[in-house]
Residue, then its C-alpha position, 0 to 999 in steps of 0.5 A: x948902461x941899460x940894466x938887464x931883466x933877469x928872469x926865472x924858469x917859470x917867469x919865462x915859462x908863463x911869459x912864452x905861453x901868453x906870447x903864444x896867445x897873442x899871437x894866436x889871436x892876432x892871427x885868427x882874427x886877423x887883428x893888428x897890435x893896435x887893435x889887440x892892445x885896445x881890446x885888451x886895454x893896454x898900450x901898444x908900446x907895452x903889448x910889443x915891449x912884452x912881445x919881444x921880452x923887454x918888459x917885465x910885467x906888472x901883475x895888474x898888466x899879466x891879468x888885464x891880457x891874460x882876460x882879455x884873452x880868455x885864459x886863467x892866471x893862477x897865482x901860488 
């Protein structure tokens, strides 16, 4: 039986606003999965595994993405 990833409010909060960002960017500069997860140094696999929520990511994943797309990951 796969274990299920629970998360809280903010966790999804966060999460949904950097998926809006993916998916902006991929659609303003036209670029495929492979091309993005390259750009932002990481794998495909994870960049869709996090698309489709069935990741939880690690902070070192969270600020490799969050840089490469130009936006700020404030921890408090």
């Amino acid at each position: 039986m796969k274990s299920k990833i629970i998360k809280t409010k903010e966790q999804i909060e966060i999460e949904l606003k950097i998926n809006k960002a993916i998916l902006n960017k991929i659609k303003k500069e036209k670029l495929t999965y492979s091309e993005l997860a390259r750009d932002l140094g990481i794998s495909e696999y994870k960049l869709i595994r996090f698309l489709s929520g069935n990741i939880d990511p690690k902070l070192d994943f969270l600020k490799k993405v969050t840089y490469g797309l130009g936006l700020r990951l404030t921890i408090s």
